[in-house]
N, C-alpha and C positions, 0 to 999 in steps of 0.2 A: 504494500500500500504506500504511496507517497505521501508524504509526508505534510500535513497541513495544519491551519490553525487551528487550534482550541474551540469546540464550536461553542457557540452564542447561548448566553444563561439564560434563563427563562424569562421571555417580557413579565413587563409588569401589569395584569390583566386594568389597573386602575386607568381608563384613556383619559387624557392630559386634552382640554379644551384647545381647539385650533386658533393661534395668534396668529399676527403680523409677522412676527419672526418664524412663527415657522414655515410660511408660504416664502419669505425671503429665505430662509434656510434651501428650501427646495430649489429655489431658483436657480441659485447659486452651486448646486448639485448637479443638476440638469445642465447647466452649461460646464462641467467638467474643473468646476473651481476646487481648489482643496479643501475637503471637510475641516479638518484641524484647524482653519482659521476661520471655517464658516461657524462651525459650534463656540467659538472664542468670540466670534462677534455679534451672533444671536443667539444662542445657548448659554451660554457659562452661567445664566443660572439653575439650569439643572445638573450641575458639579463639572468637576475638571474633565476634561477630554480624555478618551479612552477607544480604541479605535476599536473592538470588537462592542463596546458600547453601542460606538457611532452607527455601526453597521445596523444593528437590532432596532435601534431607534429608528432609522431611514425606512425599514420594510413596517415596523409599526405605523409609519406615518404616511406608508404606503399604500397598507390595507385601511387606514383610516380614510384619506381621501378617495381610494378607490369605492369604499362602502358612498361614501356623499354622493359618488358618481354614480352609483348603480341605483341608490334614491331617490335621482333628478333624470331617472330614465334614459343614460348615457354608459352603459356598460362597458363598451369601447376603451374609455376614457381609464379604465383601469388597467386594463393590459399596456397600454400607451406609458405613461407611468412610470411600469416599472422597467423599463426598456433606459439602458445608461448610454446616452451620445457615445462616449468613451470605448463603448463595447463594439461603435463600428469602426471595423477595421480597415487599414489607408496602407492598402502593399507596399512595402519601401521601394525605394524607386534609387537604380542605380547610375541616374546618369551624373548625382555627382560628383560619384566615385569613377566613373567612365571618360574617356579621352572624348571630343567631339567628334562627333559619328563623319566618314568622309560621305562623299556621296550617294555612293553604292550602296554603303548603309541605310543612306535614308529614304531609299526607294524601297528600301522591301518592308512589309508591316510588319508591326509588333507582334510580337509574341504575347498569347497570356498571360495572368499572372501565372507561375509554377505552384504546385503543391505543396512544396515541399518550404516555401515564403511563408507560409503561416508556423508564428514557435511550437515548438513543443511545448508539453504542460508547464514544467518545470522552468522553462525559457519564460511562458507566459505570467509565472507565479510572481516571478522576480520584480513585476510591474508595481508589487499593492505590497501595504505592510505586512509585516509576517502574519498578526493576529486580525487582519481586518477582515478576511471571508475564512469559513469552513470549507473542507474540504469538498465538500458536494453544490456547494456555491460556487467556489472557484472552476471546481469541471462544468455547472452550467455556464459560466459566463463564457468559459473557453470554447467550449461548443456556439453559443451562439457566433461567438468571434470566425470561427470556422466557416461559420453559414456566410456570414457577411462577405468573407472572403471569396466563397465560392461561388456566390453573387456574379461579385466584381468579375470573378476571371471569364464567366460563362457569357457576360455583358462582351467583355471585351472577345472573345472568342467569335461571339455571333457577327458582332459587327467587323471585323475581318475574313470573316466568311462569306458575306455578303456580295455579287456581283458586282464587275464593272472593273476597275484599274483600281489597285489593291493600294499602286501611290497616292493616289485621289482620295479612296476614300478610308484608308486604314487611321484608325483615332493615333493621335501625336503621341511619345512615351509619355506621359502626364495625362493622358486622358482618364486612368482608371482612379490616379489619387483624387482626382476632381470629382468623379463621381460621387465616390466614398466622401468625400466631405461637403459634396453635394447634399449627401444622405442624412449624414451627421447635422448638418446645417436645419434642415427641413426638419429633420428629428425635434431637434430644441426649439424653433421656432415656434413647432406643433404643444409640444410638453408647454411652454412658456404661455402659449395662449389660453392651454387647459386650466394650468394655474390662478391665473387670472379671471377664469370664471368662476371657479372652484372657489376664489376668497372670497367673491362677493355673495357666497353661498354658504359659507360655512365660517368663515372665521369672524371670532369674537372678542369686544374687548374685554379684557375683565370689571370684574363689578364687586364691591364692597363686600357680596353678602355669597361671594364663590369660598370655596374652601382653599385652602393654602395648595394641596394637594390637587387642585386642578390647573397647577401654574407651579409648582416648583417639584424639585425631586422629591423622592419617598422619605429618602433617608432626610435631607433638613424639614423636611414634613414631619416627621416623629421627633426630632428635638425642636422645633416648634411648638408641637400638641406638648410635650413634658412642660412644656411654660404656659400650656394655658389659651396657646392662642391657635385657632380653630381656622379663622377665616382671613382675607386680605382688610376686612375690618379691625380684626381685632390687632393684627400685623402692625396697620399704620395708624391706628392708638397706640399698643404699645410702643410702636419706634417716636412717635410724639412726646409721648409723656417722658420716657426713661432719656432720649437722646442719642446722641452721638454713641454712646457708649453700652447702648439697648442689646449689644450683644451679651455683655457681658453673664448678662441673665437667663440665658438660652445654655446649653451645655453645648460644647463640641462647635460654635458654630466659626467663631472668629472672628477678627478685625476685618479679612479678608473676604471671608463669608459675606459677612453685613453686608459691605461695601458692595457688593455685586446681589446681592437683592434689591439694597436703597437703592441704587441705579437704576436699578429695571422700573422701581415703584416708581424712581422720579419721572418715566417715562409716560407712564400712565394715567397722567394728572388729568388729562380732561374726563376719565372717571371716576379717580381713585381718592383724585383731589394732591394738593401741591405738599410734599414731604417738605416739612419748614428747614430752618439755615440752619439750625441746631442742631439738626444730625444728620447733616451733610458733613461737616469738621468739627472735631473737638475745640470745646468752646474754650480752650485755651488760645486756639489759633484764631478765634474770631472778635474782627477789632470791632473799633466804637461803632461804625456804619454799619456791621453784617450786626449788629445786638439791634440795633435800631430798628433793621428792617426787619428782625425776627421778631421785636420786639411788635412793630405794626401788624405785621401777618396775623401773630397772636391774639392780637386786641380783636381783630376783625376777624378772625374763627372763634374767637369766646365772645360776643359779645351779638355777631352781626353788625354792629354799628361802627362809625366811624373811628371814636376814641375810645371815650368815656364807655369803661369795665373792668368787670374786678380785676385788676394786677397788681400785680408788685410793685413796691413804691419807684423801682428804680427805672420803670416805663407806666406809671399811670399820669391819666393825663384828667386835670380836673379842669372846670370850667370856674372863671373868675367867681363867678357869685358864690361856690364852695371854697374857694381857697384859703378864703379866711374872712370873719368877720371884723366889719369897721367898727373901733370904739364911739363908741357914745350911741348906737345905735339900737334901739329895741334891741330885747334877748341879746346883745354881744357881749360875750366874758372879756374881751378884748380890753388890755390894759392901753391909757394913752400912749401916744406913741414916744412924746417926746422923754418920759422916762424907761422905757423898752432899752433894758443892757443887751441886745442879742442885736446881730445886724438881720436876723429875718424878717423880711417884711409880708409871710405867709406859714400858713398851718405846717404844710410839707418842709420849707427852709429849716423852720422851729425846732420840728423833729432830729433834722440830720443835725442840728448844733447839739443836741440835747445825747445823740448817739455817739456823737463823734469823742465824746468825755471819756470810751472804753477804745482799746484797739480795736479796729477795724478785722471782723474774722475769728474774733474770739468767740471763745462759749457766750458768755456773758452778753457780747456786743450779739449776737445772732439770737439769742432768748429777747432781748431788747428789742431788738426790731420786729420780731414776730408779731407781738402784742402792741406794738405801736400802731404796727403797718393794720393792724385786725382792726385797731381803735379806730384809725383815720378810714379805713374803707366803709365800716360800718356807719359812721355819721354821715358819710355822703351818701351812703347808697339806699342804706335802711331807716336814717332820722331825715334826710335830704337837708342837714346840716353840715356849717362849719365845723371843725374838732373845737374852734375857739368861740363860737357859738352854743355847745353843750353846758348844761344846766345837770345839778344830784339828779333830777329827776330823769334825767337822760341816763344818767350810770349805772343806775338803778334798773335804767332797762337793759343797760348792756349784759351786765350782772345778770340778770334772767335770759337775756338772749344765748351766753355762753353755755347754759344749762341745755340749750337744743339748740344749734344753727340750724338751719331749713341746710337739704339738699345741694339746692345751689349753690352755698358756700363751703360745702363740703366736697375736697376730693380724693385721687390718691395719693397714697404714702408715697413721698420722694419724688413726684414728679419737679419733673425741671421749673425754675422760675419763669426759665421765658418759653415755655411750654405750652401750650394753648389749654390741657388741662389742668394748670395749676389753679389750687381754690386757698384761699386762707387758711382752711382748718381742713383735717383729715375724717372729722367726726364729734361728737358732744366729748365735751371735757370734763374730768373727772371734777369732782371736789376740791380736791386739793389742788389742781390745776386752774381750775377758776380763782380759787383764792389767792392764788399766786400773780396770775394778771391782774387781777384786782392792784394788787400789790405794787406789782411795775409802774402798772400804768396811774396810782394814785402818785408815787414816785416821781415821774415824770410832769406829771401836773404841778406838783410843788416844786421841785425847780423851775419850771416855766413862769407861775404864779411870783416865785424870788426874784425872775429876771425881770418882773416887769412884762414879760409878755402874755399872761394870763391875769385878770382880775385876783380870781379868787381859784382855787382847786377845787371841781368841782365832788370833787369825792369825797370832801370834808363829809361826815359825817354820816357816809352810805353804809346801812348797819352788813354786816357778811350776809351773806345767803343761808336762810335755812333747809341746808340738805345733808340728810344722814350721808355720815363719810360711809367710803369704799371701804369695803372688807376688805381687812388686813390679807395679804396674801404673798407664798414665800415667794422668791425670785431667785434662788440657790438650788444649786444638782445636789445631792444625794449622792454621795462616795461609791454609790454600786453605778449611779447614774452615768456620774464621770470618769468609771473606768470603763462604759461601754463607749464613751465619746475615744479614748484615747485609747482604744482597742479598732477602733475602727480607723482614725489618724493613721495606726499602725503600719496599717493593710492598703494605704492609698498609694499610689505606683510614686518611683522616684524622679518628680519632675521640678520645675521650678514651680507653678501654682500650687500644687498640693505641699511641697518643702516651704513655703509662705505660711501659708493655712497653718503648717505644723506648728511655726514659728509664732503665729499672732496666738492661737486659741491657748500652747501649751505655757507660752510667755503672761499674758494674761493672767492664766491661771493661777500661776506661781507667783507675782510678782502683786496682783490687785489694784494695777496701775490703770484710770480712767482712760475711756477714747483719747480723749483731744490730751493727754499725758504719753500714749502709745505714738498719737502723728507726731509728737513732736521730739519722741526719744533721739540722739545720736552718740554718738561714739565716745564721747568728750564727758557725758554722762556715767559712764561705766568705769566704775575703780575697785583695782585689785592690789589691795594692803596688806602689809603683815601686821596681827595686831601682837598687843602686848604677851600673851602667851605663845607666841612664835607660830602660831596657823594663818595660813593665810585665807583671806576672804575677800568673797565678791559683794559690791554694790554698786547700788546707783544714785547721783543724784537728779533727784525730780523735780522739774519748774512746776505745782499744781496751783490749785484754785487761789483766787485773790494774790496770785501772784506771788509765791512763795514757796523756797524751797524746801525739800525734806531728803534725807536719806532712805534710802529703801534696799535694809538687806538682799542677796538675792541666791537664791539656791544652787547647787552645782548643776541641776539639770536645767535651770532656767539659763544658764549662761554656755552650757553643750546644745542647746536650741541655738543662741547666736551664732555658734562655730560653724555648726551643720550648715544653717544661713548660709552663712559668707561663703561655704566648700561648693555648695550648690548653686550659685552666682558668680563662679571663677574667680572668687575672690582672693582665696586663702584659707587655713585656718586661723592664720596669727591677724585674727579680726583688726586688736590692740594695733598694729602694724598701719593701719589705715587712718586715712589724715581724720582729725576727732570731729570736723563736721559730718562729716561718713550718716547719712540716715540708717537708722536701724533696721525699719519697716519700711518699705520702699517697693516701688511699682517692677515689675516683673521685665527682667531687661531684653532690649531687644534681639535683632536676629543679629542686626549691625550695630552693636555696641562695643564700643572702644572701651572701657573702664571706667574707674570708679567716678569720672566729672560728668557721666548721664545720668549716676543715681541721683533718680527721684524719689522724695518720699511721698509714702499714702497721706492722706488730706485723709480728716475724721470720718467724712460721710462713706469714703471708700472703705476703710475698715471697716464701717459695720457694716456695708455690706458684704464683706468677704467672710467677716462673722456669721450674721445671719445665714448669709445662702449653703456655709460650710455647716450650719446646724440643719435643715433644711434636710439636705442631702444626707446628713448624717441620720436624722430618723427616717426619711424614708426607707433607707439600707438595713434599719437596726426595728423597722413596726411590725416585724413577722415573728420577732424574736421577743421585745419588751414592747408590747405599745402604749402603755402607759409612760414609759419613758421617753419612746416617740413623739407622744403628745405634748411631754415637757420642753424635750428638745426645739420643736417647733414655734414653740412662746421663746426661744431664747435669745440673748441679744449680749452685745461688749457687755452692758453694767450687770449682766448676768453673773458673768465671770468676777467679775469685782465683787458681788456676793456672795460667791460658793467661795471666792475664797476667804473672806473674815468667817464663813459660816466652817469650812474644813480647819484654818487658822486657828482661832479662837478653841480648839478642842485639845490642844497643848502649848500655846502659845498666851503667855498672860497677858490680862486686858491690857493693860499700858504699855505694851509692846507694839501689840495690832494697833494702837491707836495711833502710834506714829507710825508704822506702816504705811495708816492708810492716809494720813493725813487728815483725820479729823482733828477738828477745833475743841469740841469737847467729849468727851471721855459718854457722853449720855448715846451719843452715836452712835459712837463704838458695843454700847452697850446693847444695843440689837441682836449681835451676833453672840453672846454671852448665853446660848439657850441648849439644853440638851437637846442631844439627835431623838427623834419622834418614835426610834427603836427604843431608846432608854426608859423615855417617861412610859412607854404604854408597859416596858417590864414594870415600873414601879409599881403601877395603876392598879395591873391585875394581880401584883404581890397583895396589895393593898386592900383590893377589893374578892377576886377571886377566891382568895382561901375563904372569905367571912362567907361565899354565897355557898362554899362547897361544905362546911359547916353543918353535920346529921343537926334535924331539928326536933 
């Protein structure tokens, strides 16, 4: 048997809705172009090129238009089809490689073509890639080759057979290739126009409410579905909301990946609608104009209208009469101007002086702005007042209004700012979350009231909200819990994302260092001392809350997490060795990275999502086994880990230890974690109770 390619895996019975590109795919087939570039410029989003792929894909989309054709009463049109320009064959013609014929020569007529001109199999095999036909493919195309040929020779045979003066009428050496590409010519012309009827019949653009799966491959179709998302609706939501970086959330899909789907969607706009500027480039890369214009787009897919909607302070656009109210004016809290120490001369201006007193980026400054930006949008939208306009009786409402936002102002978690579905709030806030804006934002009012730029604080005297607090509830793993988390770490392959992951949850753990304490760990923090009894020991010191630092012992395994790190990052093991701004926690390096002057570090928001999604996946892996532990996992997040660890901590570790540890202020804090495991007391309980009930009466 000769030897051929591997034949063709089994189609995928799921048929794939007829586009634009694929009627361009064909086209570009039918006139003899190279697939590998045709699937790269209209395919690539059904994955990388593979040419016994390409092959199965072509006869799939073969019998797929052939069926349209035999449903429009055109049966013809399907054998047509499958018929490749390519396969007709053009005798090689030796003149030349031939001296110019004398004259004698060119009186007597051409010969036929020979039999013996057309390749052998193995000659003809050499033409196509190794894996691109099967064996029984390759002998039909070769046979048809055959026929073609013997076409041509029996054409050219007849007509010098033909009466009359053989000089006259015998066809020139180049008659038969002309034929053949006569043929060829007439072939594609035909296929080309079939084409062309055939889209105006069948092919479709897609639509919001089509499944993923009738427009992309199988395979990013099922790590699509593992995220949730079903359809090209839910697609270009999510790649809105989450952004540029809406991969990340998908498993397996990639930078690359992405990139080559948002391309195809940006294509699609007249029904899919326009993929916004925010996740076309990572909004690092995108200056003051590309924010702008995301920023408009946004306003006018949330809102419908032209400006005026909810957004983020740092693209909402209010209209003079909310801006602020004039002193001396009915209802205006508005202090005069000429003692106003703030150079604002608007609600919005007021704000940013009043934020601008924290670093820009901090915990602190981003909690502040929240509950500002919540304050100021709600007087405009919902009182269809000024911020300097509001009266107690206004705060009063806001303060019940926190208790339930409507819908509308509720969206989802982490979506992007300049997102079109960014909403204020993600849902009704807790108790002690309301009491807390309360809190800010009474704050904020009395500074403004000092500066002169408010009369009075309207909050003076807005009694708290009466609602039963939230039940206490633990936010700590369970020692059996968290050796199923770090039993699972174990087992996760050795790459650089899962060596990351290993490094944040196991660092974490050990250390009880907050998020925004984790993005801003580096090198320069880590010190290895010998103390007074001559051992030596690991620590660190930590920039925390209010700005202050602490030492924070750290264990031998927390600091063989950093080695492993750096070994898995080409860095080294001798971490110490690298210059002390070195980030600890840092984004995943690239494919073209030169060393250590591209580490970046993670930014808080990114941690926890590498937290959360690494809990996530951890219980989905481990709900067959514990699902109660899965269910826990699943609620988990960074301050998680800051709890299980004073909760593990505090079980041999004495209170005023853990409390510089963790950096609390008072020791009452600390005293949270100070409680027996939930195994101990219920021994006490039934010591306690048990025997009295088992007791003969």
């Amino acid at each position: 048997m000769t030897k051929g390619a591997p034949k063709a895996t089994s189609r995928n019975l799921h048929r794939p809705k007829l586009s634009i590109e694929h009627f361009s795919f064909m086209r570009g087939w039918c006139q003899g172009l190279d697939p590998r570039d045709l699937w790269i410029r209209y395919l690539n989003r059904l994955g990388e090129f593979d040419a016994r792929r390409c092959r199965t894909f072509i006869k799939d989309l073969q019998l797929e238009l052939g069926a349209v054709a035999r449903r429009s009463g055109r049966p013809e049109l399907a054998h047509l089809l499958k018929r490749h320009s390519m396969a007709v064959a053009i005798p090689p013609s030796k003149s030349d490689a031939s001296p110019p014929p004398d004259a004698s020569q060119q009186a007597s007529p051409p010969s036929p073509p020979a039999a013996d001109s057309m390749p052998s199999l193995d000659e003809f095999r050499l033409q196509f890639d190794e894996d691109m036909y099967s064996e029984a493919e390759l002998i039909e195309l070769w046979e048809d080759a055959r026929k073609e040929l013997a076409l041509t020779a029996a054409s050219a045979a007849e007509a010098s057979a033909e009466g009359g003066e053989p000089a006259r009428t015998a066809l020139p050496a180049s008659a038969s290739d002309s034929r053949a590409l006569m043929r060829r010519a007439r072939l594609i012309e035909r296929q080309l126009e079939m084409l062309e009827w055939l889209e105006h019949l069948a092919c479709e653009a897609p639509q919001p409410s089509d499944e993923v799966r009738a427009w992309l491959d199988s395979t990013t179709c099922d790590r699509l579905q593992s995220a949730g998302i079903l359809t090209l609706a839910d697609l270009m939501s999510y790649i809105r909301i989450k952004g540029y970086r809406w991969y990340t959330k998908v498993p397996k899909i990639g930078e690359k990946g992405a990139g080559i789907i948002v391309t195809w969607l940006g294509k699609q706009s007249s029904t899919l609608g326009h993929v916004p500027v925010h996740s076309l480039v990572p909004r690092a890369k995108l200056d003051a104009e590309d924010k702008e214009i995301a920023g408009a787009m946004a306003t006018r897919a949330g809102a419908g209208g032209p400006c005026l909607a909810l957004a983020p302070l740092e693209r909402l656009s209010v209209p003079t009469s909310l801006a602020t109210a004039e002193p001396g004016t009915p209802g205006s809290n508005r202090a005069p101007s000429a003692g106003c120490k703030l150079q604002a001369t608007n609600d919005f201006d007021a704000i940013q002086e009043w934020l601008a007193l924290w670093p820009q980026g901090s915990h602190t400054w981003r909690a502040y702005r929240r509950e500002a930006e919540r304050f100021l949008l709600w007087s405009i939208f919902a009182r269809s007042k000024a911020l300097s306009a509001l009266n107690s009786l206004d705060c009063v409402a806001y303060r019940d209004f926190l208790a339930s936002p409507g819908p509308e102002w509720c969206g989802l978690r982490n979506a992007l700012r300049w997102s079109p579905e960014w909403r204020p709030f993600e849902g009704t806030l807790s108790a002690r979350s309301s009491e807390t804006a309360m809190t800010i934002l009474s704050s904020m009012c009395e500074w403004l009231a000092r500066r002169r730029y408010l009369d009075t604080n309207p909050f003076d005297g807005v009694p708290k909200a009466v609602r039963a607090p939230s039940m206490p509830s633990s936010r700590a793993f369970t020692r059996k819990q968290w050796g199923l988390v770090e039993d699972w770490l174990s087992a996760l392959p050795d790459d650089p994302a899962s060596n990351r992951l290993r490094l944040l949850l196991g660092f974490a753990y050990r250390s009880g260092l907050r998020e925004s304490e984790l993005a801003a760990a580096k090198l320069e923090w880590i010190r290895h001392e010998q103390l007074d009894d001559g051992t030596w020991s690991w620590s660190m010191m930590v920039l925390g809350k209010r700005n202050k630092w602490r030492e924070v012992m750290l264990p031998d395994s927390a600091v063989e997490l950093i080695k492993q790190s750096f070994i898995s990052d080409g860095l080294g093991a001798d971490f110490m060795s690298c210059p002390p701004d070195t980030p600890i926690f840092a984004r995943l390096p690239s494919p073209t990275s030169t060393g250590l002057h591209e580490r970046q570090p993670l930014t808080p928001g990114r941690i926890y999502e590498i937290i959360k999604d690494g809990f996530t996946r951890c219980a989905s892996d481990i709900a067959s086994i514990d699902p109660a532990a899965a269910e826990r996992l699943r609620k988990g997040s960074t301050h998680w880990l800051r709890h299980t660890y004073g909760t593990h901590a505090v079980e041999t570790m004495p209170i005023q230890i853990l409390q510089m540890q963790m950096g609390h202020e008072s020791p009452t804090t600390t005293a949270i974690y100070a409680k027996a495991e939930k195994a101990l007391r219920q021994q006490a309980v039934r010591a306690a109770f048990d025997r009295v009930d088992k007791t003969p009466r």
